[in-house]
C-alpha positions as CSV (number, residue, x, y, z in Angstrom):
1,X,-37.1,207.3,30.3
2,X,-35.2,209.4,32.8
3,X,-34.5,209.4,36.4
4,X,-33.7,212.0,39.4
5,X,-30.1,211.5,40.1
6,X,-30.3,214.5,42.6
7,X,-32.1,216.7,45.2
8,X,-30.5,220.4,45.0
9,X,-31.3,223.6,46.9
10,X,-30.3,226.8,45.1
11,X,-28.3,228.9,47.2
12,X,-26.6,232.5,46.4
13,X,-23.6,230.6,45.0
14,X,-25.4,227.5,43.0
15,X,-26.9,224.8,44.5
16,X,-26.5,221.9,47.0
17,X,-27.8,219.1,47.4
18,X,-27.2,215.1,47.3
19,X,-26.3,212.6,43.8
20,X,-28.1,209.5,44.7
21,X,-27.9,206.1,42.5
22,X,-28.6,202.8,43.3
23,X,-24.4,202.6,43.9
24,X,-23.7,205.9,44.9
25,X,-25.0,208.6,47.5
26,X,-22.4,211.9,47.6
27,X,-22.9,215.5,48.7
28,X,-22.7,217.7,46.2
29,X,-22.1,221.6,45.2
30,X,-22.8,223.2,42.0
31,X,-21.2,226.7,42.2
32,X,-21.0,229.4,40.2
33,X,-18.0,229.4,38.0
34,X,-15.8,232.8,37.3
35,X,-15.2,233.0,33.6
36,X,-12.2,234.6,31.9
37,X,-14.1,236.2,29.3
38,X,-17.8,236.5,27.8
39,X,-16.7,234.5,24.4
40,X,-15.1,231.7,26.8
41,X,-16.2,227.9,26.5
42,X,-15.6,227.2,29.9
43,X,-18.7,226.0,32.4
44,X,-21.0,228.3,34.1
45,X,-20.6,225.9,37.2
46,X,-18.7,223.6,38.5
47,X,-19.9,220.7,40.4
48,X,-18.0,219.1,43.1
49,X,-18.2,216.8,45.9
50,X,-19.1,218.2,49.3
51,X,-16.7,215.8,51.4
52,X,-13.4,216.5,49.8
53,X,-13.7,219.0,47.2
54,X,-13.1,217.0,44.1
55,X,-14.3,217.9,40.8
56,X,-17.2,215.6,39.3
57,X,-18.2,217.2,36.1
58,X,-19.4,220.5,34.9
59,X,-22.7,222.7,34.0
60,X,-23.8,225.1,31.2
61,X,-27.1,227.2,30.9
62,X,-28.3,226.7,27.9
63,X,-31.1,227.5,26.1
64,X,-33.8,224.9,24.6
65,X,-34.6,225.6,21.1
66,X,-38.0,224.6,21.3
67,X,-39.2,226.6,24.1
68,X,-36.8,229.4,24.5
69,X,-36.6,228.6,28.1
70,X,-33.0,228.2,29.6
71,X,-32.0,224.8,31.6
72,X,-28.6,223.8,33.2
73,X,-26.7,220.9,31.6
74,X,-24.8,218.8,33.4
75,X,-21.9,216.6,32.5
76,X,-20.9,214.4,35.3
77,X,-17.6,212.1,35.2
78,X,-15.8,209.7,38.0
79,X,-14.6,205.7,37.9
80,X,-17.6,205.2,39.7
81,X,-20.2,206.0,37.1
82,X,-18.2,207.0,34.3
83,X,-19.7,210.1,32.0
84,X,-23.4,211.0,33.3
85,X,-25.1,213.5,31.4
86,X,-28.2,215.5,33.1
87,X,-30.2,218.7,33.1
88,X,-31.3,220.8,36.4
89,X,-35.3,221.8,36.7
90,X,-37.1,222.7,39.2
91,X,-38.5,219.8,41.4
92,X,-41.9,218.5,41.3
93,X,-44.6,220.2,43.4
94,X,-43.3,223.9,42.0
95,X,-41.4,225.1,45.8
96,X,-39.6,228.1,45.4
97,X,-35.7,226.8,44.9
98,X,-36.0,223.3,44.9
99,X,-34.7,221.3,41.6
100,X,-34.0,218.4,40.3
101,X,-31.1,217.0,38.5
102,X,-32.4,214.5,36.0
103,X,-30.2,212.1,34.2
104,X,-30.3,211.6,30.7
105,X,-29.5,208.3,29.6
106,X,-27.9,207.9,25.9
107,X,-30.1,207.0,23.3
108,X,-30.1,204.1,21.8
């Protein structure tokens, strides 16, 4: 089972938007991150917190090997919560540039 963990609008830089759990309600960016090369391992975004600018996690568009279509996943990390992993899809209802961020809880 997985939940929505976030409301995001994309914007011309990433997305923003809102992490919401039972404990925790934060604004949050996702923006664009500049790589140093191509080959590099480093995130395609980086996702921080609106109110003070600090670094929660990171995102990479990846590409799902059953469908061929790309999705963003998210890795999410702070003593709140400790590690959250997620993926970014559009929201429900199909309106142009409004996703989701759905957590995805570890199997068991």
């Amino acid at each position: 089972m997985s939940a929505t963990i976030a409301r995001l609008t994309a914007n011309e830089k990433g997305f923003t938007g809102t992490l919401a759990t039972l404990a925790i309600r934060c604004p949050i960016s996702i923006v664009e991150n500049v790589k140093s090369s191509n080959e590099s391992q480093e995130p395609d975004y980086r996702v921080v917190a609106s109110r003070n600018g600090f670094e929660l996690g990171a995102a990479w568009v990846r590409t799902s090997q059953r469908t061929g279509a790309e999705y963003i996943s998210v890795s999410l990390r702070a003593p709140e919560f400790g590690t959250l992993y997620a993926n970014i899809a559009p929201a429900p209802g199909g309106k142009e540039g409004e996703f989701v961020m759905i957590w995805n809880p570890p199997a068991n």
